[in-house]
C-alpha positions in Angstrom: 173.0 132.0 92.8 172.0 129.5 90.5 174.6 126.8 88.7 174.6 127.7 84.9 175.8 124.3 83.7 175.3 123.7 80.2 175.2 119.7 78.7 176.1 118.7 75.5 172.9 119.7 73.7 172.9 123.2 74.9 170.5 123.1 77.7 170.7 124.5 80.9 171.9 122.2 83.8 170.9 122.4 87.3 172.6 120.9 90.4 171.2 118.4 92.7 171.6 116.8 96.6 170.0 113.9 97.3 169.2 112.7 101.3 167.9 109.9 102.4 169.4 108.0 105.4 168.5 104.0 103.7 171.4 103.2 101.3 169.3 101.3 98.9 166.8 103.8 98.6 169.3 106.7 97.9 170.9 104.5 95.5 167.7 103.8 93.7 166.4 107.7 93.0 170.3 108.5 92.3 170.3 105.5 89.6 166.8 104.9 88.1 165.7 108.0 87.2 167.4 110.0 84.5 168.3 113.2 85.9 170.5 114.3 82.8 168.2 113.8 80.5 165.5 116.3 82.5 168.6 118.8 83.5 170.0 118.2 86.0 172.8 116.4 87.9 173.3 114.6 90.6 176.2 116.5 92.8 176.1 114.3 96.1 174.1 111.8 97.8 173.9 111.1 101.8 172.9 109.3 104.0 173.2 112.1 106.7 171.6 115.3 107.2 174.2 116.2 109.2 176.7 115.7 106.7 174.9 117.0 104.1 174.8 119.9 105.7 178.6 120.2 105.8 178.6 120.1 102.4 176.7 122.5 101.6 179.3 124.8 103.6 181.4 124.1 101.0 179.8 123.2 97.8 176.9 125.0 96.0 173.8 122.9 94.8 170.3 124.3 93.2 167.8 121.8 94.6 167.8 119.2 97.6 165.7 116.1 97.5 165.3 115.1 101.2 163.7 112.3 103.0 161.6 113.5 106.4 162.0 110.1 108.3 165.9 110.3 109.4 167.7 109.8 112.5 170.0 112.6 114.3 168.2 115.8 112.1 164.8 115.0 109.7 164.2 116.4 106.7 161.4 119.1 108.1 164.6 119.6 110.3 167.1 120.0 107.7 164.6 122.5 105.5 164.5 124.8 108.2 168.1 125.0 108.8 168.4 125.2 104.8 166.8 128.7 104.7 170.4 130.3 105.5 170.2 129.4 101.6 167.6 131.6 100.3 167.9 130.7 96.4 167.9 126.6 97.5 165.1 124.7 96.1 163.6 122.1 98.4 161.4 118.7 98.0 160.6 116.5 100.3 158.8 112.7 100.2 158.5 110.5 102.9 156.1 106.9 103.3 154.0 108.9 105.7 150.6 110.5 104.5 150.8 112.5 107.2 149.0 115.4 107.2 150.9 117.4 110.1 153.9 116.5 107.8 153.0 117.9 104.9 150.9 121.2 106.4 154.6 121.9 107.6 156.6 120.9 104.6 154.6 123.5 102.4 154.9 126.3 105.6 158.5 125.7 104.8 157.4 126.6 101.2 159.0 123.1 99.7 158.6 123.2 95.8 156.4 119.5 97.1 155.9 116.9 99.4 156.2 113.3 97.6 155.3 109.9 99.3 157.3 106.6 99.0 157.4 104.5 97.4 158.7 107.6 95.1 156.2 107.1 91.5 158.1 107.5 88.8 155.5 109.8 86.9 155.4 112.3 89.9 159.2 112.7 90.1 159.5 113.7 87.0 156.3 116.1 86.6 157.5 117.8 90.2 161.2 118.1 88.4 159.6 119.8 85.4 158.2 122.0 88.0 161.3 122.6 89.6 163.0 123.3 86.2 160.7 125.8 85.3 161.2 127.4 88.2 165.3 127.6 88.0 164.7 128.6 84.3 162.3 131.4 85.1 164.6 132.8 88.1 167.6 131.9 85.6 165.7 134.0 82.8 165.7 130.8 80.3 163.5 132.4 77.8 163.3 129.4 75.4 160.5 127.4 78.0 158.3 130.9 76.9 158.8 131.1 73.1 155.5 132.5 71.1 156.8 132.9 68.1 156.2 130.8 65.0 158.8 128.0 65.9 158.2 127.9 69.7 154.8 127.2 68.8 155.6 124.6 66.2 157.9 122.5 68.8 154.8 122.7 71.4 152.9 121.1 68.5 155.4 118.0 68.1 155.6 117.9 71.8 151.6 117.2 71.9 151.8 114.9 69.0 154.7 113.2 70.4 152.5 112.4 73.4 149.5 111.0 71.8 151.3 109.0 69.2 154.8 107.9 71.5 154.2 104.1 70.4 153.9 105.0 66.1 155.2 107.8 65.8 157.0 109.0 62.8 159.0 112.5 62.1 157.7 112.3 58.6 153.9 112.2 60.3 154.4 115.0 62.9 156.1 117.4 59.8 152.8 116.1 58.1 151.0 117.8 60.9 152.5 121.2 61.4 153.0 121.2 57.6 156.5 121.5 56.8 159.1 118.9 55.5 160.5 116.1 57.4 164.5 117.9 56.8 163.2 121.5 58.0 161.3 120.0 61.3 164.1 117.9 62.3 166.4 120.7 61.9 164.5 123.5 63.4 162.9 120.9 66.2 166.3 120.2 67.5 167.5 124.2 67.4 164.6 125.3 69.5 164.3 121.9 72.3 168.3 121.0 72.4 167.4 117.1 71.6 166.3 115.5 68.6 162.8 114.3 67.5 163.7 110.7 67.9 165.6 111.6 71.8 162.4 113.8 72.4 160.0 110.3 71.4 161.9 107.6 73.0 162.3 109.6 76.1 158.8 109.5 76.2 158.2 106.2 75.6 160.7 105.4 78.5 158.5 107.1 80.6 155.5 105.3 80.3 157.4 102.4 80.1 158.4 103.3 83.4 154.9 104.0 84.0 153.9 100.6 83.2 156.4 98.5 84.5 155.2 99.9 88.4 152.2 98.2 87.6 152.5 94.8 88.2 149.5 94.1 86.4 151.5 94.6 82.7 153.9 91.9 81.6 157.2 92.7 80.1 155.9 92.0 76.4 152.4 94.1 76.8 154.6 97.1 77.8 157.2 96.6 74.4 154.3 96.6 72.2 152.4 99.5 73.8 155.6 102.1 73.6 156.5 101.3 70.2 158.8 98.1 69.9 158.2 95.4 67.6 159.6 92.7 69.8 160.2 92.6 73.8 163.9 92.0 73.2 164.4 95.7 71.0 162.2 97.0 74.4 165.1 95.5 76.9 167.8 96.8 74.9 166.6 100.1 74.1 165.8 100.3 78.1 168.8 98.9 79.0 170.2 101.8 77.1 168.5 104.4 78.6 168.2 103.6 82.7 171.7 101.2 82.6 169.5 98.4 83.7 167.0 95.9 82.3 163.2 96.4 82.7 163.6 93.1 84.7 165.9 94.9 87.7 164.0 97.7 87.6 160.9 96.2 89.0 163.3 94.0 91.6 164.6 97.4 92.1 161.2 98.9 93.0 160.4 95.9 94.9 163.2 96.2 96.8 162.9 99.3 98.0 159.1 99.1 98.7 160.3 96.5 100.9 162.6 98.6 103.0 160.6 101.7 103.1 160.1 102.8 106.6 
């Protein structure tokens, strides 16, 4: 049975477990990456299968995020035991390419198989897939809309996404050809957030993006997404992932470092 949790702005929230047997790294996916803002929350984290597993005994989740590479029971382990819990969603990511691996992870039928060091980008494209998964099995019609307005808020979406560092609700209502009011009104009815939530969250992803690469410095990325100065960039960040752009790349470094 899925979790209907709602958040503040109406959208449906799903419930997470997150397993990986290095602290640091478990800290890391639970902190850096936003998981309320793509719906869902974190429940638990552990660094035990074993006592993950006792958990989920007594708590109900909607997805686990497991690591392969543990001691006592791995994570191919774990997913096998996990099929007791036949509407659980599974992904798995490990630092080994390993073919074997993976062959067996999607036998298991995992929703995917992601490799450390864990890219931001591919988290959260295989947690929109997991999403619409929940959504469709949860019968969340509003991810399907073809009428006039769903069609609309696709159209913002696109524009959103080719104009994240200038754009302007005045522009996009421009494009779809309605006032500025109406598309801010109706926008935020039919996607649950705002046009200006919906655009920095975007540009906080390919800052993300960008800060991985080590080739971009601080003040590149800030004028790419949008911000007039790099010190508007770090606050709005800061705002956003509760650290600076700084301690997220000693953050990534960190863990790259203790990846087994």
């Amino acid at each position: 049975m899925i979790r209907k949790n709602i958040n503040q702005g109406g959208n449906m929230m799903y419930s997470l477990l997150i397993i990986d047997d290095e602290k640091k790294i478990l800290d890391g996916i639970t902190e850096i990456f936003p998981w309320n803002n793509i719906g869902f929350e974190v429940k638990a984290g552990f660094t035990s299968a074993t006592k993950a597993l006792m958990y989920l005994e007594q708590e109900q989740v909607d997805v686990v995020l497991t690591d392969i590479c543990m001691p006592e029971i791995n994570g191919l382990e774990l997913t096998k035991k996990l099929k007791e819990y036949p509407d659980l969603l599974v992904v798995v990511f490990s630092s080994y390419s390993n073919y074997q691996y993976m062959r067996e992870a999607l036998q298991l039928d995992v929703v995917d198989y992601l490799l450390k060091p864990i890219n931001y980008a591919e988290l959260s494209a295989c947690f929109e897939k997991v999403k619409q998964i929940l959504d469709d099995k949860n019968q969340v019609s509003e991810q399907h809309d073809d009428s006039y307005y769903g069609k609309l808020v696709r159209r913002v979406d696109e524009y959103l996404e080719q104009h994240f560092g200038n754009g302007r609700l005045a522009e996009a209502a421009e494009e779809v050809g309605i006032s500025a009011a109406y598309l801010s009104k109706i926008y935020k009815q039919k996607k649950g957030i705002g046009f200006a939530e919906s655009l920095n969250r975007i540009r906080m992803e390919k800052a993300v993006e960008m800060l991985n690469d080590p080739e971009y410095k601080s003040y590149e990325i800030a004028y790419h997404v949008g911000y007039d100065s790099p010190k508007n960039f770090t606050r709005a960040f800061k705002s956003y992932y509760n650290m600076t752009p700084r301690d997220y790349r000693n953050r990534i470094k960190t863990e790259e470092e203790n990846t087994c």
